[in-house]
C-alpha positions as CSV (number, residue, x, y, z in Angstrom):
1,X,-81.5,35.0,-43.9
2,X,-80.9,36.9,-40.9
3,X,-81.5,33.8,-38.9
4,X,-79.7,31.2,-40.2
5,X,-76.3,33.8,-40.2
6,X,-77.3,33.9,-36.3
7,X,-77.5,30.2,-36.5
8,X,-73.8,30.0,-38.1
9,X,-72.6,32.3,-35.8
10,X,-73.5,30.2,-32.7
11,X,-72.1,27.2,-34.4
12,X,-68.8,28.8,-34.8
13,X,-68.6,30.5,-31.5
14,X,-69.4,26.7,-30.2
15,X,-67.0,25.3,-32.2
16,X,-64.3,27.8,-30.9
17,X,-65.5,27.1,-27.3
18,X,-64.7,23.7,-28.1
19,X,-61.3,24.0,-29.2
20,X,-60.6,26.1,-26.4
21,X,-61.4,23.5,-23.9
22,X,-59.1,21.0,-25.7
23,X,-56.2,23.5,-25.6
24,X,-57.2,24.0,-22.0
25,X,-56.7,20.7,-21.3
26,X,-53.9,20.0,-23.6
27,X,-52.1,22.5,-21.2
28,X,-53.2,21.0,-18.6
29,X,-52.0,17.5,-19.2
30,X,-48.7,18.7,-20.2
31,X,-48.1,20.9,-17.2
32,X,-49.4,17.9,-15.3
33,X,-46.6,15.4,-16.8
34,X,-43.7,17.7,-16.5
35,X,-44.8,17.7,-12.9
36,X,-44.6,14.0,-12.6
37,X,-41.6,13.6,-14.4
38,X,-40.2,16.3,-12.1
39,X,-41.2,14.6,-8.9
40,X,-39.9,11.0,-10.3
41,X,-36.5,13.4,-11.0
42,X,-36.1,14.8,-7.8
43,X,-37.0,11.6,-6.1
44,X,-34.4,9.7,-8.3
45,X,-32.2,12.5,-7.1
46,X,-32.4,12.3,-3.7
47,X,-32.6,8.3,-3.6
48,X,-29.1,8.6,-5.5
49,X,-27.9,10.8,-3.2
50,X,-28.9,8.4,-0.6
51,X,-27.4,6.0,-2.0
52,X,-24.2,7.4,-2.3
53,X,-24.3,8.9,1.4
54,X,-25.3,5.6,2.3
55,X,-22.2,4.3,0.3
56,X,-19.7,6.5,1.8
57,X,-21.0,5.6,5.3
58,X,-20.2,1.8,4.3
59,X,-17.1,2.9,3.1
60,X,-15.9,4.9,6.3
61,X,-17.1,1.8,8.3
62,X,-15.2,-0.4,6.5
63,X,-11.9,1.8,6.1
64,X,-12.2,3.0,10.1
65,X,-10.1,0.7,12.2
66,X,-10.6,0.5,16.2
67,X,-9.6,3.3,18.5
68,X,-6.8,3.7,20.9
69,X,-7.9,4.3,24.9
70,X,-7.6,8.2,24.6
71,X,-9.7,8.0,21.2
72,X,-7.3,8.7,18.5
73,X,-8.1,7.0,15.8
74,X,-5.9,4.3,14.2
75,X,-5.7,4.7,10.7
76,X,-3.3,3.9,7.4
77,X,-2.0,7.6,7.8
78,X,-1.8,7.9,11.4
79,X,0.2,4.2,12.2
80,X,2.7,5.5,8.9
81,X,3.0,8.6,10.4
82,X,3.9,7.4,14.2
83,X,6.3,4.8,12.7
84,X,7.9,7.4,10.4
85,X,9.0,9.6,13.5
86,X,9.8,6.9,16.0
87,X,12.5,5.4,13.2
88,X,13.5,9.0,12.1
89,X,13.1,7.4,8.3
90,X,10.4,10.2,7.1
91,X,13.2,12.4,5.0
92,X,15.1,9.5,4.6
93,X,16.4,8.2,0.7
94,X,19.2,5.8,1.2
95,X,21.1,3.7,3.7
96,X,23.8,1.7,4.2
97,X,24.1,-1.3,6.3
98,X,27.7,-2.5,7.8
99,X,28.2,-5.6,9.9
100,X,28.6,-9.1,10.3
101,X,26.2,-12.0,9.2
102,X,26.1,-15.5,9.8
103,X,24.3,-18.3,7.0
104,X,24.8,-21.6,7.5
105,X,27.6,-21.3,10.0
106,X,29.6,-19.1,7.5
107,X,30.6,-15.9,8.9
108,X,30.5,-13.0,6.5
109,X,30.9,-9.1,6.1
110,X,27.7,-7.4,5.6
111,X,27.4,-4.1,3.6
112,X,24.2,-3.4,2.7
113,X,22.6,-0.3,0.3
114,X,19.1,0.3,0.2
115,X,17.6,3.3,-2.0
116,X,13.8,4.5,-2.4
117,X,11.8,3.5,-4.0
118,X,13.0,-0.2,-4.3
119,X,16.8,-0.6,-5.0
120,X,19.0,-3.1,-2.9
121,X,22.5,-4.1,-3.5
122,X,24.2,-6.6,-0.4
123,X,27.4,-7.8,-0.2
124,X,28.4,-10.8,1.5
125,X,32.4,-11.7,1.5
126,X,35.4,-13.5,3.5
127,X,39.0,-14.5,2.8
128,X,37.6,-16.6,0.4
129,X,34.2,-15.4,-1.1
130,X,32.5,-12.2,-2.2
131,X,29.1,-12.4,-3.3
132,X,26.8,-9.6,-4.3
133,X,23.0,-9.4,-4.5
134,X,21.0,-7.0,-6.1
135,X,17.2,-6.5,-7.0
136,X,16.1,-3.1,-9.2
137,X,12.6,-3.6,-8.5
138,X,11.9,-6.4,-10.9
139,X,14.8,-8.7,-11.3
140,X,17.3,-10.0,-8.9
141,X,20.6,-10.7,-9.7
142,X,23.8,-12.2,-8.1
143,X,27.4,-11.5,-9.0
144,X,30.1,-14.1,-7.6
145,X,33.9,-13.1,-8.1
146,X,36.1,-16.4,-9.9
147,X,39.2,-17.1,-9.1
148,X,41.0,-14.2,-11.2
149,X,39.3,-12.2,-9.1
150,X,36.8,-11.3,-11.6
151,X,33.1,-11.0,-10.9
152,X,31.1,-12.8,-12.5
153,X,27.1,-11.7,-12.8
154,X,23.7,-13.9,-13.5
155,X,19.8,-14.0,-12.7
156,X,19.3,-15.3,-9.4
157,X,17.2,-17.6,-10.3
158,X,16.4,-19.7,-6.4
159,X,12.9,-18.2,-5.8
160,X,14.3,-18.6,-1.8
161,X,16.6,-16.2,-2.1
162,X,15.0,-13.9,-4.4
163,X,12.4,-13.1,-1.7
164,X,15.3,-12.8,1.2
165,X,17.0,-9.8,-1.0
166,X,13.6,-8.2,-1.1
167,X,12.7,-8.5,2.3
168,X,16.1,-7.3,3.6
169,X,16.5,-4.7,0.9
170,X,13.1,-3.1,2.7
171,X,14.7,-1.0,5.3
172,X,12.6,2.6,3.7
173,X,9.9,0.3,2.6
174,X,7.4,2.2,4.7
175,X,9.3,5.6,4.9
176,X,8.1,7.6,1.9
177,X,4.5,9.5,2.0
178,X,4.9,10.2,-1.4
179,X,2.6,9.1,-4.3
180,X,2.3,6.5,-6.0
181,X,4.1,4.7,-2.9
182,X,1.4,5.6,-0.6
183,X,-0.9,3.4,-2.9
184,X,0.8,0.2,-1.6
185,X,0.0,0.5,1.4
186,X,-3.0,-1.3,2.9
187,X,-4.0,-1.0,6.5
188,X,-4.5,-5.1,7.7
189,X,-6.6,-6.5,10.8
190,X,-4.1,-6.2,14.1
191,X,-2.1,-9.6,14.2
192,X,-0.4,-11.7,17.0
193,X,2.8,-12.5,16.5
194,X,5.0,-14.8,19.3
195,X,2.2,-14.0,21.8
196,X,2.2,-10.2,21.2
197,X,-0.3,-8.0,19.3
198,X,1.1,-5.9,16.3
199,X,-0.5,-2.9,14.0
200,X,-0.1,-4.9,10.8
201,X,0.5,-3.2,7.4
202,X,0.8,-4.9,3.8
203,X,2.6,-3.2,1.3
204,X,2.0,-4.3,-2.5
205,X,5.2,-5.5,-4.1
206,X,4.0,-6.8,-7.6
207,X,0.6,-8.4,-8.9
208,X,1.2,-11.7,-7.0
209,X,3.6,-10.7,-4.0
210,X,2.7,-8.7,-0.9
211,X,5.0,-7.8,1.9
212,X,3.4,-7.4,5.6
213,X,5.1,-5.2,7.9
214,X,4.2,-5.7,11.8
215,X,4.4,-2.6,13.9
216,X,4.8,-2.1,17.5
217,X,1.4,-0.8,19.3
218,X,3.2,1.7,21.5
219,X,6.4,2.7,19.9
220,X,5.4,2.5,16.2
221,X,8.6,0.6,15.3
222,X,8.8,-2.3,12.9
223,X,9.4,-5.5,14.5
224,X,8.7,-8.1,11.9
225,X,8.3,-8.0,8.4
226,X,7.2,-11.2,6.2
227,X,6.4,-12.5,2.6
228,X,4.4,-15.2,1.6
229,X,5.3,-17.2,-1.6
230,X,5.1,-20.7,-3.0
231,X,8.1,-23.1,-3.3
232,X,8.2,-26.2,-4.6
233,X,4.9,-25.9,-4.9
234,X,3.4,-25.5,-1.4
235,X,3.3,-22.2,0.7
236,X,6.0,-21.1,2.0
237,X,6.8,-17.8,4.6
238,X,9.6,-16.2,5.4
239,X,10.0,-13.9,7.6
240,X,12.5,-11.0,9.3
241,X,12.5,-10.2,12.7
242,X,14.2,-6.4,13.7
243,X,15.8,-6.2,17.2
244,X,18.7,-4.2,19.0
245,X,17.2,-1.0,18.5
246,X,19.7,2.1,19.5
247,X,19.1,5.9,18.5
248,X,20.3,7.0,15.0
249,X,19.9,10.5,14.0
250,X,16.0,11.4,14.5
251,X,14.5,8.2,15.6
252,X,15.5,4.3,17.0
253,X,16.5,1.9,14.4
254,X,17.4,-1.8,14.2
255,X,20.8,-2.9,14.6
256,X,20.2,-6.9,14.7
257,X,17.6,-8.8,12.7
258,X,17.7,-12.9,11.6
259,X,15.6,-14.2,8.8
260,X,13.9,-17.1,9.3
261,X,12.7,-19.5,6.9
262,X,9.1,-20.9,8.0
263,X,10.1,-20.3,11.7
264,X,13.3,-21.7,11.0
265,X,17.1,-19.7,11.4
266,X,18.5,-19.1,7.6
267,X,20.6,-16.1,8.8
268,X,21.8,-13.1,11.2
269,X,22.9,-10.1,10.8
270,X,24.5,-7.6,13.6
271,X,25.0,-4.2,12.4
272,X,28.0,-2.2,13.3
273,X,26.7,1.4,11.5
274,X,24.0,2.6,9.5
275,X,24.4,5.5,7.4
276,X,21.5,7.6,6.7
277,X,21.4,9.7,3.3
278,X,24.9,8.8,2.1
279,X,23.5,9.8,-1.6
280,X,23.8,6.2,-3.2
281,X,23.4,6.6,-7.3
282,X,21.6,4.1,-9.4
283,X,24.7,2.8,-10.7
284,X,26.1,1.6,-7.6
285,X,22.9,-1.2,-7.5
């Protein structure tokens, strides 16, 4: 009796050996895979973080533009900012344009207002005519006065001259550093323009309608600025070319410019003033 109570004993102490081990090793297997998984985590980790280090290198390289001689770099921000102080425009909010200008062989008073972000209004009359021009942003208009004297308002509806409004309503185009206006901008590849090389910036007008702005290398002043569009159905550019520059409060600004219909004269204009922050309201527009 004594002996087969040692014998059960032995089995049971075996049999709690036994499940010992397999706890052991259960332990061990999962200690083992939380490891693993651990490793495969931090590995994913730091691969993502390569990734994404790697990612903003690509974007940095792609983003960077060349460098001047003394190794400033040319970016979006620093082109903006050197045209911005050599045209005096940075606190800028509204002009007007006074002159004379020549379409066709017509010779006409020029008074033009321009207010951020994208408001133009220009007047064009003689003896005989008064027309007025106006975009909001959207829509462009023109009002002719009848003979009663009475003006006389519709859509301008010439694709043409829709895009000549815009392009000479863009005198603050690049001025503002303010969001969302800053989102427009894009900096472009330089471009060469009547043999010379130009810092070349494209500012977003709508969903199908970009406006490029060509900037001096040295001074940072606009020289040309251009739209591309398509008119009776083939591609069409016109294009605005700034000269005459003379000082005007804080920076130079343009007192001539012609607009030029795919390299061809459409019109001149020769300013006699330009008023800076004359405090235009919406109405006037």
């Amino acid at each position: 009796m004594r002996r087969k109570s040692w014998y059960l004993a032995l089995i049971n102490l075996a049999g709690l050996s036994l499940l010992f081990s397999v706890l052991l090793l259960y332990a061990f297997w999962q200690y083992t895979e939380e490891t693993v998984v651990h490793s495969v985590l931090l590995a994913e980790r730091q691969a993502d973080q390569g990734e994404a280090m790697d990612a903003s290198e690509d974007l940095l390289a792609v983003a960077s533009v060349p460098t001047a001689d003394d190794g400033e770099l040319l970016s979006l921000g620093f082109i903006l900012e050197k045209y911005r102080t050599a045209s005096g425009l940075s606190e800028v909010q509204d002009v007007i344009l006074q002159g004379n200008y020549n379409e066709n062989g017509f010779e006409f008073r020029l008074k033009l207002l321009a207010k951020s972000p994208r408001l133009v209004s220009k007047t064009l009359e003689d003896d005989a005519l008064k027309m007025v021009y106006s975009y909001d942003g959207e829509t462009a208009k023109i009002k002719i006065e009848d003979a009663e004297g009475e003006m006389q308002q519709q859509v301008l509806t010439d694709l043409l001259d829709q895009q000549a409004i815009i392009l000479e309503g863009a005198v603050l185009a690049l001025a503002s550093s303010q969001l969302p206006d800053m989102l427009a901008y894009t900096r472009e590849a330089d471009q060469t323009f009547e043999d010379q090389i130009y810092w070349a910036i494209q500012r977003r007008i709508s969903a199908q309608v970009s406006m490029v702005h060509l900037l001096d290398t040295e001074t940072g002043l606009e020289r040309v600025r251009f739209v591309y569009f398509v008119h009776d159905g083939e591609r069409q550019q016109l294009s605005l070319q700034l000269s005459d520059y003379r000082q005007q409060g804080e920076g130079k600004l343009p007192f001539a410019y012609t607009l030029k219909f795919n390299g061809k004269l459409r019109g001149e204009a020769k300013l006699d003033s330009i008023q800076l922050n004359p405090g235009l309201m919406r109405w006037m527009f």
